[in-house]
N, CA, C and O of each residue as an XYZ file, in Angstrom:
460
protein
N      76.864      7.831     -8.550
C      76.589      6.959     -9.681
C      75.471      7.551    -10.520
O      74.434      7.999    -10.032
N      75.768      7.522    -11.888
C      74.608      7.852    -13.066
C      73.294      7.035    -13.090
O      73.347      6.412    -14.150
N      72.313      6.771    -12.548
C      71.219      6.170    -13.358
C      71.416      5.151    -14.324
O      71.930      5.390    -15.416
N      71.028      4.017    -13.970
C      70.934      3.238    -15.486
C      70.424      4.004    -16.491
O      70.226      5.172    -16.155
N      70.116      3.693    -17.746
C      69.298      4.733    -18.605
C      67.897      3.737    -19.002
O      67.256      4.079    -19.996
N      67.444      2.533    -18.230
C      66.243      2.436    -18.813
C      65.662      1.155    -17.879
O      66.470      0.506    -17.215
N      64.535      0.894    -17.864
C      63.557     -0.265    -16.538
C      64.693     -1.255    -16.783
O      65.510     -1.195    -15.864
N      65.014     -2.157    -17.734
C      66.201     -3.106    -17.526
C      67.219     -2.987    -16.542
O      67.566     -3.592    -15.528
N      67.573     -1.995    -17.197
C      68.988     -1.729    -16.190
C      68.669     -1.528    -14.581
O      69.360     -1.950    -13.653
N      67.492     -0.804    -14.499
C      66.791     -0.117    -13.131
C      66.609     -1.576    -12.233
O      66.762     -1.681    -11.016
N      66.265     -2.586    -13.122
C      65.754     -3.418    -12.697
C      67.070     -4.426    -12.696
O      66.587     -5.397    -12.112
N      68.238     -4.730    -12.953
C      69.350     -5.662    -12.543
C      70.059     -4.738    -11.865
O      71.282     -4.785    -11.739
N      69.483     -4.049    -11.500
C      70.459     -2.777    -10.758
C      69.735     -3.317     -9.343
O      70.543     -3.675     -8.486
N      68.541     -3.404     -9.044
C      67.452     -3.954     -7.994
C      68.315     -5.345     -7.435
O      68.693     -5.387     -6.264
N      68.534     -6.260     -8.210
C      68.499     -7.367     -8.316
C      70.003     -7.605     -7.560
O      70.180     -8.181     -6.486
N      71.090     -6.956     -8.487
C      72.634     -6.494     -7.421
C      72.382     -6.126     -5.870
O      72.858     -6.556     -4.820
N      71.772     -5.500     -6.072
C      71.312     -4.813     -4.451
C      71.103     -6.105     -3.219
O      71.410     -5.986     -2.033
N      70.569     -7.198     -3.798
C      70.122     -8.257     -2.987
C      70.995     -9.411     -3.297
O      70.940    -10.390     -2.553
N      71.716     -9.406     -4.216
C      73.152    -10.241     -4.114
C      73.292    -10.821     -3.059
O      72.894    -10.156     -2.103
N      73.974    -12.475     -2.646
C      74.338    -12.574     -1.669
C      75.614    -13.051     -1.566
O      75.749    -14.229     -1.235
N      76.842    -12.196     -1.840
C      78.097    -12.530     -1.763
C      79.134    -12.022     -0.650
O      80.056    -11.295     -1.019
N      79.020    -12.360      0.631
C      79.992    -12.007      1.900
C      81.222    -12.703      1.990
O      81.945    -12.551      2.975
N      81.585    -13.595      0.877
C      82.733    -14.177      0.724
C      84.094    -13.525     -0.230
O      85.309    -13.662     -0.090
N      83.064    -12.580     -1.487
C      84.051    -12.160     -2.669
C      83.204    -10.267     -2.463
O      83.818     -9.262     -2.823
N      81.910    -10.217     -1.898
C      81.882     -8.676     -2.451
C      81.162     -8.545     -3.689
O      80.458     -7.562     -3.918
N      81.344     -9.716     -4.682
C      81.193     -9.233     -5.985
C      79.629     -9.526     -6.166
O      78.940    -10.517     -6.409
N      79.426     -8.212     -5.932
C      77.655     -8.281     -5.983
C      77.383     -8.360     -7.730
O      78.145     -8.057     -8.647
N      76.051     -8.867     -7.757
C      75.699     -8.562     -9.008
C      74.452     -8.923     -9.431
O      73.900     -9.731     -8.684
N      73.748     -8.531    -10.529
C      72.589     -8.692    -10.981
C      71.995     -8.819    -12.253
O      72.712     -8.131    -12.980
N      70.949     -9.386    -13.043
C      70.643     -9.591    -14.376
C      68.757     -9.186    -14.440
O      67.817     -9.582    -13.751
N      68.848     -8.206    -15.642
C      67.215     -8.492    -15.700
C      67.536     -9.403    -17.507
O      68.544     -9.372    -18.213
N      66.452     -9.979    -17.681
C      66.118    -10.441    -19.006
C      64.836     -9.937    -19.232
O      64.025     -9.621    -18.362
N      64.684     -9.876    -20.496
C      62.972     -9.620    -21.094
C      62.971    -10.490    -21.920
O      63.912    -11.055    -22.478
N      61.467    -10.663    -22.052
C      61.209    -11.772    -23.023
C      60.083    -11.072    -24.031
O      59.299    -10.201    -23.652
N      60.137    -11.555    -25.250
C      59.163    -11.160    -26.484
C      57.887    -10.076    -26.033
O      57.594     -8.945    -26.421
N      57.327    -10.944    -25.085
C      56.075    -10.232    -24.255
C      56.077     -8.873    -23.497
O      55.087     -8.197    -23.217
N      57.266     -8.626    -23.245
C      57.735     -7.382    -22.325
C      57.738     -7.770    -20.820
O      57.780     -6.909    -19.941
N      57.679     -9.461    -20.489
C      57.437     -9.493    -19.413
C      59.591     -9.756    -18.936
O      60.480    -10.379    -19.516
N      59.577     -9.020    -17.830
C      61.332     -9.210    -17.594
C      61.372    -10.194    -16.101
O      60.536    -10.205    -15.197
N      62.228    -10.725    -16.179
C      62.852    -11.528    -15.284
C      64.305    -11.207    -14.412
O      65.390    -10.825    -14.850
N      63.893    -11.513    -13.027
C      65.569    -11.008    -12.136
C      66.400    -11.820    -11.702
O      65.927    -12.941    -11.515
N      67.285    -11.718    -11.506
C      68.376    -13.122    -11.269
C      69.308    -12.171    -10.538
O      69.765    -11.106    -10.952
N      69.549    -12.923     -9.066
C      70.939    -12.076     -8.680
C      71.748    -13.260     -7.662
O      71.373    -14.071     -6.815
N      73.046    -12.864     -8.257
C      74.376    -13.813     -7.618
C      74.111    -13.875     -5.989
O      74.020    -13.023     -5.106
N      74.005    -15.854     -6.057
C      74.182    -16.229     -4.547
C      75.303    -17.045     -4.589
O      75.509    -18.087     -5.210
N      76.070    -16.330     -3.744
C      77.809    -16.928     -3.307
C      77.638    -18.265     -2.391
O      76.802    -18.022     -1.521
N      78.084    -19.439     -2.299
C      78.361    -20.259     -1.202
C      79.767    -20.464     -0.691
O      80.823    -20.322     -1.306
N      79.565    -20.824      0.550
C      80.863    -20.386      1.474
C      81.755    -21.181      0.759
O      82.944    -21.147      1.079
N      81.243    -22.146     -0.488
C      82.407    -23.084     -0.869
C      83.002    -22.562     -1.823
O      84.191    -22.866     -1.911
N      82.480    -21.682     -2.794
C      82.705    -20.735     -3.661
C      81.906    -22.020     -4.648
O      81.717    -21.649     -5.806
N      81.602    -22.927     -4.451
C      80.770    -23.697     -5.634
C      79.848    -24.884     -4.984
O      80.220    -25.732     -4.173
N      79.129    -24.792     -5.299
C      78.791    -23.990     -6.363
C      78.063    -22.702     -6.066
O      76.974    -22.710     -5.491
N      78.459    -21.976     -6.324
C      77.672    -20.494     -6.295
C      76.959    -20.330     -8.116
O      77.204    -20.794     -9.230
N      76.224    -19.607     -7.634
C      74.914    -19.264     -8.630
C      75.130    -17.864     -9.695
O      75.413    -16.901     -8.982
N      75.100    -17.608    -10.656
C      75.419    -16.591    -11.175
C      74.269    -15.986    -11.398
O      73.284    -16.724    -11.442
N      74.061    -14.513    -11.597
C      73.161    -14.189    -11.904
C      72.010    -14.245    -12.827
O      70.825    -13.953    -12.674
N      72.942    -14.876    -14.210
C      72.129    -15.116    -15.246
C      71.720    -16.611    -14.700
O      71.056    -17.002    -15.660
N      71.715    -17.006    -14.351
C      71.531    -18.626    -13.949
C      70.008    -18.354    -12.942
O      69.068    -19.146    -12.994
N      70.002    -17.095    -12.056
C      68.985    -17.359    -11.319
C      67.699    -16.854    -12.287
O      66.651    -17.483    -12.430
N      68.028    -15.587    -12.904
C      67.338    -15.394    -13.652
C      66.593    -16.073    -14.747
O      65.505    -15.734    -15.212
N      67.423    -17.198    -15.128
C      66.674    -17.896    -16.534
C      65.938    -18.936    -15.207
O      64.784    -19.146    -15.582
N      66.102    -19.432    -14.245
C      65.236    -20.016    -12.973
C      64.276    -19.176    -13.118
O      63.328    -19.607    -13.775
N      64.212    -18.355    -12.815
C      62.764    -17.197    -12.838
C      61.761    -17.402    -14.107
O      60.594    -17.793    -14.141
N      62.629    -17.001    -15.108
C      61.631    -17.480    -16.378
C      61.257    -19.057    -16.701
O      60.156    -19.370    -17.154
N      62.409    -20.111    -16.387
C      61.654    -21.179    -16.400
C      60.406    -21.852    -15.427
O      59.681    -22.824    -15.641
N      60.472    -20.951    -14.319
C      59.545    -21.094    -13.056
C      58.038    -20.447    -13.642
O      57.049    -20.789    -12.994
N      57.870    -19.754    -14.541
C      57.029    -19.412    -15.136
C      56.381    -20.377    -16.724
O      55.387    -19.980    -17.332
N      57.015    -21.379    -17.064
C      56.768    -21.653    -18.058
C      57.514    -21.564    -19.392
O      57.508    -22.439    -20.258
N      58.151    -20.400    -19.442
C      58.818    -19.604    -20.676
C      59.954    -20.142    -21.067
O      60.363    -20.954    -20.238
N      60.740    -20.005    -22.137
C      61.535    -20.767    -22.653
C      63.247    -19.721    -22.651
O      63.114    -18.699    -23.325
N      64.156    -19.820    -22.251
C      65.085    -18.981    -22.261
C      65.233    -18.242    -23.889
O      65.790    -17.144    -23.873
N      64.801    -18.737    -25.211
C      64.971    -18.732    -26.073
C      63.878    -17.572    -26.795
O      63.660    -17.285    -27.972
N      63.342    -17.091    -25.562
C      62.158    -16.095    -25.643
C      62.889    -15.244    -25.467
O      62.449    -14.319    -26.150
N      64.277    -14.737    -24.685
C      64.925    -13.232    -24.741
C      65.096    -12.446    -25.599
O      65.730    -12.685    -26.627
N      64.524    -11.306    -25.299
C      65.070    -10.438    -26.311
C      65.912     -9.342    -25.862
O      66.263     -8.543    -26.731
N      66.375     -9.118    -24.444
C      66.724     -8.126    -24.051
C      67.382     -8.709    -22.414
O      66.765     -9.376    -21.583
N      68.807     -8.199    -22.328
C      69.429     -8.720    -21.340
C      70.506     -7.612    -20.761
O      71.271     -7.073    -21.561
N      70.560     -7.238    -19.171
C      71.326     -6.234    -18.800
C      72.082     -7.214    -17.671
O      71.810     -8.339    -17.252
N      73.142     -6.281    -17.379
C      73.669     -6.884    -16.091
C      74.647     -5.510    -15.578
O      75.325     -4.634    -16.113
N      74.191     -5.994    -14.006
C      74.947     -4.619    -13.398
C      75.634     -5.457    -12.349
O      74.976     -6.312    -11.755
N      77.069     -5.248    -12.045
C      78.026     -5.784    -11.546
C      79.200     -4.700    -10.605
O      79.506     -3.564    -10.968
N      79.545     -5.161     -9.772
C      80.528     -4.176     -9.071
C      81.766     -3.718     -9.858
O      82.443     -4.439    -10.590
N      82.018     -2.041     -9.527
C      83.148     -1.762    -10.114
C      84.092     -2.658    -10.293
O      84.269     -3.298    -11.330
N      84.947     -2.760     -8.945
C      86.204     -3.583     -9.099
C      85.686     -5.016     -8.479
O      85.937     -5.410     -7.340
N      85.159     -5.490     -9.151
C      84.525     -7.047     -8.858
C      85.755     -8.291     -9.050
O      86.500     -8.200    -10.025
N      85.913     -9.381     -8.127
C      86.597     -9.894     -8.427
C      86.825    -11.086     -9.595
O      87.829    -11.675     -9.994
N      85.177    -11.159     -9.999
C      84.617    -12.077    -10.450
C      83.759    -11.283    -11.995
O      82.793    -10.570    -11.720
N      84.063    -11.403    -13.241
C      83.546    -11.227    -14.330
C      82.032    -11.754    -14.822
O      81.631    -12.200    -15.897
N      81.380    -11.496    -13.542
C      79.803    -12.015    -14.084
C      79.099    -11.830    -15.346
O      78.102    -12.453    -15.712
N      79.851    -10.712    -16.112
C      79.351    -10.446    -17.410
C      79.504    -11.597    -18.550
O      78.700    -12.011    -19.386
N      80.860    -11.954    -18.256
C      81.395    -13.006    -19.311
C      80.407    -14.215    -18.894
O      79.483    -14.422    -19.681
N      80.477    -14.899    -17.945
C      79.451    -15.625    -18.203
C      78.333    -15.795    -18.670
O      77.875    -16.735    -19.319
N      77.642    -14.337    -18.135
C      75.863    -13.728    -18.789
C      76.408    -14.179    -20.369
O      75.862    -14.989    -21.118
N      77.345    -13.585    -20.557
C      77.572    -13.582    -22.261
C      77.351    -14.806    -23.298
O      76.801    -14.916    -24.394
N      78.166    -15.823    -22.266
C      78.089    -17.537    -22.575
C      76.755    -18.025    -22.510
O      76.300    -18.698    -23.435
N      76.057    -17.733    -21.454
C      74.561    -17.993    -21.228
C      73.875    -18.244    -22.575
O      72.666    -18.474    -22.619
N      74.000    -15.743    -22.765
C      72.922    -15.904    -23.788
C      73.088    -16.559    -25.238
O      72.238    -16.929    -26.048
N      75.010    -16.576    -25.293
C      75.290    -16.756    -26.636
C      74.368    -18.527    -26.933
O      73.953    -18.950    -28.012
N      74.306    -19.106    -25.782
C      73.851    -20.821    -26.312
C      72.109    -20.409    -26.450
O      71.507    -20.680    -27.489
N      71.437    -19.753    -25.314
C      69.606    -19.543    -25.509
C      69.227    -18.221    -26.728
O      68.418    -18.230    -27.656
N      70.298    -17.018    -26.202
C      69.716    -16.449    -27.312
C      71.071    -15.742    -27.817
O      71.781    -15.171    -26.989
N      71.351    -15.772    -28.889
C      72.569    -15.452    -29.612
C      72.435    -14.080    -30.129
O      73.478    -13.475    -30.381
N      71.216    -13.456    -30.338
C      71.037    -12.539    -31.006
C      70.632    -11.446    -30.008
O      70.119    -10.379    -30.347
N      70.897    -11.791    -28.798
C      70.855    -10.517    -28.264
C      72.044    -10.355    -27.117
O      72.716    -11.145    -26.454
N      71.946     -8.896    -27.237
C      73.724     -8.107    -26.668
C      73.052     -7.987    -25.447
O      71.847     -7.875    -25.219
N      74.146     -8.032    -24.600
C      74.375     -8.140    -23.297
C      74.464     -6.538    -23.148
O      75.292     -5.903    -23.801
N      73.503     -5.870    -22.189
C      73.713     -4.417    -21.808
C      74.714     -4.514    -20.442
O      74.334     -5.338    -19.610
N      75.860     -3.822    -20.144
C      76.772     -4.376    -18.961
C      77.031     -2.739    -18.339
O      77.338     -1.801    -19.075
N      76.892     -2.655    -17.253
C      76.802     -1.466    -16.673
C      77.774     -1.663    -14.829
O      77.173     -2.341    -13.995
N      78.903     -1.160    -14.493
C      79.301     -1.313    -13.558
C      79.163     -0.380    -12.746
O      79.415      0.721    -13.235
N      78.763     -0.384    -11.347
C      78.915      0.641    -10.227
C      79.420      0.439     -9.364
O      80.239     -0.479     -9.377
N      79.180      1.233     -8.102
C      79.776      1.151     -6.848
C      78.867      1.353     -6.037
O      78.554      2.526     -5.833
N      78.094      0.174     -5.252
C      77.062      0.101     -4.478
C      77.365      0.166     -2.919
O      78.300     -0.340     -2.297
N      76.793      0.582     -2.677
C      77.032      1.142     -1.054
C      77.695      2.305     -0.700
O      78.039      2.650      0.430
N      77.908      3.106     -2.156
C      78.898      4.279     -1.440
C      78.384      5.662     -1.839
O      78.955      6.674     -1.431
């Protein structure tokens, strides 16, 4: 696998790694940044029920609201997700930001972790 190309990516790349999905596989992860440069991690926790399970962008904006900050502070959003994932975690990230922050693009980067 290539390197993300920058701390975002490095950093939802971190965040996949600790995924907790033993039901689907479909690991995955989100960093956000906010105005300040301060970034936030969010990574998919599966439940054995399949729901509710947690998406990544979901834990992540938890992170920044656990701090105070407003989701509407993003300026910068990655997500790294398994190659053949069964589950499109991106599209959701997408829905997320389109309602908090509309004006910023989703960086989406897929690998193959563990191999």
């Amino acid at each position: 696998m290539t390197p993300p190309p920058d701390e975002l990516a490095v950093a939802a790349l971190r965040a996949a790694c600790i995924a907790y999905a033993p039901y689907t596989g479909a690991l995955a992860g989100v960093a956000i940044q906010i105005h300040s440069g301060q970034a936030f991690n969010g990574a998919y926790v599966e439940n054995a029920a399949f729901n509710p399970s947690i998406s990544p962008m979901q834990t992540a904006i938890v992170a920044l609201a656990l701090t105070g900050r407003s989701a509407g502070e993003v300026t910068e959003a990655a997500i790294v997700q398994m190659q053949e994932s069964k589950i499109d975690h991106a599209a959701a990230a997408r829905l997320v930001l389109a309602h908090f922050a509309p004006d910023v693009i989703l960086q989406q980067y897929r690998v193959r972790l563990g191999q």
